[in-house]
C-alpha positions as CSV (number, residue, x, y, z in Angstrom):
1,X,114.2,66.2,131.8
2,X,114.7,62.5,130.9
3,X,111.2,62.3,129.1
4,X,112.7,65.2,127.0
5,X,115.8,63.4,126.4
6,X,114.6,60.3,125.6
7,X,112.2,62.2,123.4
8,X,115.0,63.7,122.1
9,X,116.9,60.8,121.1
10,X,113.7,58.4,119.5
11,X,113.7,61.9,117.0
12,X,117.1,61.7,115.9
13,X,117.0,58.1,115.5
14,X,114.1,58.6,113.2
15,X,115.5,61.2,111.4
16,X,119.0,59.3,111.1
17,X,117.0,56.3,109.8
18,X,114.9,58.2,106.9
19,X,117.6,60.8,105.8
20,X,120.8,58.9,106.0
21,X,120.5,56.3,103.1
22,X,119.8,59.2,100.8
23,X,122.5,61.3,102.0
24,X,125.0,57.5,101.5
25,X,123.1,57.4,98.2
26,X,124.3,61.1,97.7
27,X,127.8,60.7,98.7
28,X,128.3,57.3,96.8
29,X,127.2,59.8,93.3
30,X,130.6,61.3,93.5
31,X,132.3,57.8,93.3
32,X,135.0,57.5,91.1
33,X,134.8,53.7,91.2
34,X,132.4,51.4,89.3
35,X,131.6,49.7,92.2
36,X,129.2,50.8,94.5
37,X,130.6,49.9,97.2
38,X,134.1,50.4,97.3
39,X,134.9,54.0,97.9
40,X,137.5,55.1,94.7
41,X,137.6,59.0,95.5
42,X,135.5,62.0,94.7
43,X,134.5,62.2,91.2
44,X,131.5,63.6,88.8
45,X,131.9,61.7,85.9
46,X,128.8,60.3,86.7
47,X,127.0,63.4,86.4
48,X,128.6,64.1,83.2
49,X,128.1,60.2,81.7
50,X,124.5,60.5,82.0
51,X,124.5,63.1,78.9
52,X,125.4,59.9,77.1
53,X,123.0,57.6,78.4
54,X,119.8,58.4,76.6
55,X,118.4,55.4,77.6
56,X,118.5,56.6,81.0
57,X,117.6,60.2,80.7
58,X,114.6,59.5,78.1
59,X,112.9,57.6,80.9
60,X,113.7,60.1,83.2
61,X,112.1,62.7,80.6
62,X,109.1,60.1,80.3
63,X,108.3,59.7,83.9
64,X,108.5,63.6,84.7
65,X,106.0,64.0,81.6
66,X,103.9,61.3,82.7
67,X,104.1,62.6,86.3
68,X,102.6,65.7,85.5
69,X,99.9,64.9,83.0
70,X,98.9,62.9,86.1
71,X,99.0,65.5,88.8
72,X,96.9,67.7,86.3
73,X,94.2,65.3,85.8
74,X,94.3,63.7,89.3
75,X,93.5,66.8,90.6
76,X,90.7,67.8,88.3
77,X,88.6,64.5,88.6
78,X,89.2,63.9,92.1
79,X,88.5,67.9,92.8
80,X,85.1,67.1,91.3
81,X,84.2,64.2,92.8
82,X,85.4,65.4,96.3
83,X,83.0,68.1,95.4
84,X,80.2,65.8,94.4
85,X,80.5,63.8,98.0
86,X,80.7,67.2,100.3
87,X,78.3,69.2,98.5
88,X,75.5,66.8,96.7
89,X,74.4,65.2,100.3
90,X,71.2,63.3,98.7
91,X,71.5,61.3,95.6
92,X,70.7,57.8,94.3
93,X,74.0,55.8,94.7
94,X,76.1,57.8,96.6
95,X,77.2,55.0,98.9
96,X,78.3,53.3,95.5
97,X,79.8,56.0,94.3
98,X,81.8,57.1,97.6
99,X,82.8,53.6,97.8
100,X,83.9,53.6,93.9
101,X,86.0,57.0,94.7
102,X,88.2,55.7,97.2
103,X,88.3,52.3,95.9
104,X,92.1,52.5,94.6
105,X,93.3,53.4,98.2
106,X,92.8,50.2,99.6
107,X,92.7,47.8,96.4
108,X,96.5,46.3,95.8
109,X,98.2,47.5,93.1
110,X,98.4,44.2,91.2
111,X,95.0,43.6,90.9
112,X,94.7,47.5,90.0
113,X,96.9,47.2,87.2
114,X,96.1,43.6,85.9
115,X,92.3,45.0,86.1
116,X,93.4,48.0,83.5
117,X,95.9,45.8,81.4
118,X,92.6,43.3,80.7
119,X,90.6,46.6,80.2
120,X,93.0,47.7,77.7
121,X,93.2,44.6,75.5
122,X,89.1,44.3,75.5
123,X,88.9,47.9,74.1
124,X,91.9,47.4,71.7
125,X,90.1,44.2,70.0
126,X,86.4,45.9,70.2
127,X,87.0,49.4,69.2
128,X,90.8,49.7,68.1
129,X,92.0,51.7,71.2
130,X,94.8,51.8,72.3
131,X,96.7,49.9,69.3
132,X,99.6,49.9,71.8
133,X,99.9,50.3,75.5
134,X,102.6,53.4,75.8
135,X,102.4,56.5,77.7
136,X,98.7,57.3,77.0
137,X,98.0,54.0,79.1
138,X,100.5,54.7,82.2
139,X,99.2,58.2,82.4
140,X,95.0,56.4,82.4
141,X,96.2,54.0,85.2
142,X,98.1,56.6,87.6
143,X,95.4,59.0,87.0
144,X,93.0,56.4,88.2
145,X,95.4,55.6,91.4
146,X,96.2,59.0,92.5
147,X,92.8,60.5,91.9
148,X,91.3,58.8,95.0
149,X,94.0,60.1,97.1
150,X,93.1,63.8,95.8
151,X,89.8,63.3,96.0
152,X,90.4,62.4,99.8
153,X,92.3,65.8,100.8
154,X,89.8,68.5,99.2
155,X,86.7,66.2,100.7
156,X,88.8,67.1,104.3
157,X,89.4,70.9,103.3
158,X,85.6,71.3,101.7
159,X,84.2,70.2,105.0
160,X,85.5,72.9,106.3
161,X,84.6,75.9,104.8
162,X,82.2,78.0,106.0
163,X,79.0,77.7,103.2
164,X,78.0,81.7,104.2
165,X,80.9,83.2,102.4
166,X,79.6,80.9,98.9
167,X,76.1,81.6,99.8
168,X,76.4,85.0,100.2
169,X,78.1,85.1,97.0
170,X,75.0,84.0,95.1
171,X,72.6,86.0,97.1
172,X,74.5,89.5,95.1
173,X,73.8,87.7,92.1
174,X,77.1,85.1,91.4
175,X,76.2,82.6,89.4
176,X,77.3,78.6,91.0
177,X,80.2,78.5,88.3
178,X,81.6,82.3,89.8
179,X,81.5,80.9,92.9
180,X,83.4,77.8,93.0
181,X,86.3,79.4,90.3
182,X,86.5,82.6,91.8
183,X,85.6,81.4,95.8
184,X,86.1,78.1,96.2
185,X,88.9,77.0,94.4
186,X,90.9,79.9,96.1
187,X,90.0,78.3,99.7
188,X,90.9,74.9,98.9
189,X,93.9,75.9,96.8
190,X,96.2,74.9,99.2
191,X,94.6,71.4,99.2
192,X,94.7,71.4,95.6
193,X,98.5,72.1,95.6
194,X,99.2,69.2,98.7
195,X,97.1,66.9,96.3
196,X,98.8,67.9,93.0
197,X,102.3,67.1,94.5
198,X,101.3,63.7,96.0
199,X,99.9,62.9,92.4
200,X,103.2,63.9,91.4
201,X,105.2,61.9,93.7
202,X,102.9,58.8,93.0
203,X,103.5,58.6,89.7
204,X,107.0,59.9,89.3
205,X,107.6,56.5,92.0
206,X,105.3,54.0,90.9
207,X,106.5,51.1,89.2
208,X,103.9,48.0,89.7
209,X,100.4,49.7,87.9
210,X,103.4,50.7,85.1
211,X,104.7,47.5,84.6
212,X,101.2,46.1,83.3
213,X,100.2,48.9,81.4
214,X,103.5,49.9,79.5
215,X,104.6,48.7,76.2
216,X,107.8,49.0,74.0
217,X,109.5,52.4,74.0
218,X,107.4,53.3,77.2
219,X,109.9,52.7,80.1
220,X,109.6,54.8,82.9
221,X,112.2,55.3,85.7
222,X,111.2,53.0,87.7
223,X,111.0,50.1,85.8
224,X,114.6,51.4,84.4
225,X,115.8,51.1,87.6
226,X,114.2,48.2,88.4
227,X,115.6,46.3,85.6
228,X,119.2,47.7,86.4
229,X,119.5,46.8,89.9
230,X,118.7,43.5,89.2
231,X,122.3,43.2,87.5
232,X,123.9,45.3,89.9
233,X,123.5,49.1,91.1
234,X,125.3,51.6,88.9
235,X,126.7,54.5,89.8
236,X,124.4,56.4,87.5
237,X,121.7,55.3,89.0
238,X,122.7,57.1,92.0
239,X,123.6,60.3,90.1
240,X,119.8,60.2,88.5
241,X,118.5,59.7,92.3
242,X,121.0,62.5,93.6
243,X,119.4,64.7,90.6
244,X,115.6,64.2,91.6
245,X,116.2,64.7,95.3
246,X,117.6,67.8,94.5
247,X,115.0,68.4,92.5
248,X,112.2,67.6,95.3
249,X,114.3,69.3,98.0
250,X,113.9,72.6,95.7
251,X,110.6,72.6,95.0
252,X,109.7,71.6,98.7
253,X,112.1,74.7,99.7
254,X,110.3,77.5,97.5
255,X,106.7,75.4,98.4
256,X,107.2,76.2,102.0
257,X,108.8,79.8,101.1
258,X,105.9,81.4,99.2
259,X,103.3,79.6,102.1
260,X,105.1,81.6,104.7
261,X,105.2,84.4,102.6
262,X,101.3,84.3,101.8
263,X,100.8,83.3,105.7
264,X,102.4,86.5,106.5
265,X,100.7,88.5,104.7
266,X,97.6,87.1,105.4
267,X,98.5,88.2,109.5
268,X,99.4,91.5,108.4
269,X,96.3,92.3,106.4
270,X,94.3,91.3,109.2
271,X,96.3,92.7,112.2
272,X,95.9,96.5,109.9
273,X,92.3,95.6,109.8
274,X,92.1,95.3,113.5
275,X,93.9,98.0,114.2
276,X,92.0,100.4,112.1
277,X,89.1,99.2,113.4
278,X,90.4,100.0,116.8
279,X,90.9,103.2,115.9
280,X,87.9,103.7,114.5
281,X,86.5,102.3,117.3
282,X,88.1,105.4,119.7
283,X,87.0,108.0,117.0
284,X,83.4,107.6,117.2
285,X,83.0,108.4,120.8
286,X,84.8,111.6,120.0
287,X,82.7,112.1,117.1
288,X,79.7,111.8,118.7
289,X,80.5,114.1,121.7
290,X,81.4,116.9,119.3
291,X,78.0,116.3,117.3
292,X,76.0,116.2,121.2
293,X,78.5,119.3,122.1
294,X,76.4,122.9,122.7
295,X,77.3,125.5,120.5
């Protein structure tokens, strides 16, 4: 009873340390005071200033577009080359390659991004691209960083599968592209999705690999914010991260929902299958002892 207790209480002390800033950052949106730490009342005039700080909201807009060309691309290139390292055993340089692939996890982020920004100004002055370092640029570098991390989850979930299911596939005749679109990708989707969303999350909070690789006009959120709490924190600052933790919360909630949803359907299917096949099970005795029956 006391290790429950004590188990107990190390849990909500954990929770209370993660969740409680963002539910003071939450409460302090409603401020009606300028200052952010003197408590002036409930207000929303925050939520409704932000309409008039473009500023703002256009690197809001940028780092949610940037965030999702990122999760798209993230999880095509690190798909393939988690496929390359779980299903190409033998090939020359596959040590260098595996070691290339997860690379970004473990190099620091400032010698990631002062790597790219050099990378960028050699191709500008040899070939002409980019003229300017802007979104194109952020979305090359978080693409770079969060495709490792992708390419790290489906290599966990490919090692898994069982190989019969696509080999039997190509024995009836699939060809290797049907399989991994129409078998594959299906098994690993829910990898797929748990790496799309962490792309999604690294970019949407990334702020050092953006800060070498950004140019005029190309703020993202991050560095907005950055650059604002050095001055101060403003209240709409708080609104904005009030916004996109509702945002997360939501697409966590209806994540989770349609999983259970599929999970449960899943069970169902295959309890019916067991039951039918427990009845069929009963009925061929039965069958067999009216085929063996004298007439």
């Amino acid at each position: 009873m006391k290790r429950f207790s004590f188990s107990s209480l190390m849990l909500v002390l954990g929770l209370l340390f993660i969740y409680a800033p963002m539910l003071i950052l939450v409460i302090y949106s409603f401020n009606a005071s300028k200052l952010v730490t003197v408590w002036g009342g409930w207000s929303i005039k925050w939520y409704v200033g932000l309409l008039d700080n473009s500023q703002l909201m256009g690197s809001v807009m940028r780092s949610l577009e940037i965030a999702c060309y990122t999760a798209i691309a993230a999880v095509a290139l690190g798909t393939l080359a988690a496929f390359v390292l779980t299903r190409i055993t033998h090939f020359k340089g596959r040590t260098l390659f595996g070691g290339l692939v997860t690379a970004p996890l473990v190099m620091p982020e400032v010698i990631t991004g002062l790597s790219l920004l050099l990378l960028f100004v050699a191709m500008a002055q040899m070939i002409g691209w980019p003229q300017e370092r802007g979104i194109i640029t952020i979305w090359i570098a978080h693409t770079t960083f969060c495709a490792a991390y992708v390419a790290v989850v489906v290599s966990a979930r490919l090692r898994e599968l069982d190989l019969s299911i696509e080999e039997a596939a190509m024995d009836l005749g699939a060809r290797p592209w049907k399989v991994f679109f129409l078998i594959t990708i299906p098994m690993i989707a829910p990898s797929l999705a748990a790496g799309g969303m962490m792309s999604f999350a690294l970019s949407l909070d990334d702020l050092v690999l953006a800060s070498f690789v950004s140019g005029p006009g190309s703020t993202t959120l991050p560095m907005e914010v950055f650059s604002a709490v050095r001055l101060g924190v403003k209240p709409e600052i708080n609104a904005v991260a009030s916004l996109i933790l509702l945002a997360v919360s939501l697409v966590t909630f209806l994540v989770w929902y349609f999983s259970r949803r599929a999970e449960e359907s899943r069970k169902r299917a295959i309890q019916q299958a067991i039951e039918e096949s427990a009845a069929d099970s009963w009925k061929q005795p039965e069958v067999r002892r009216a085929e063996t029956a004298p007439v």
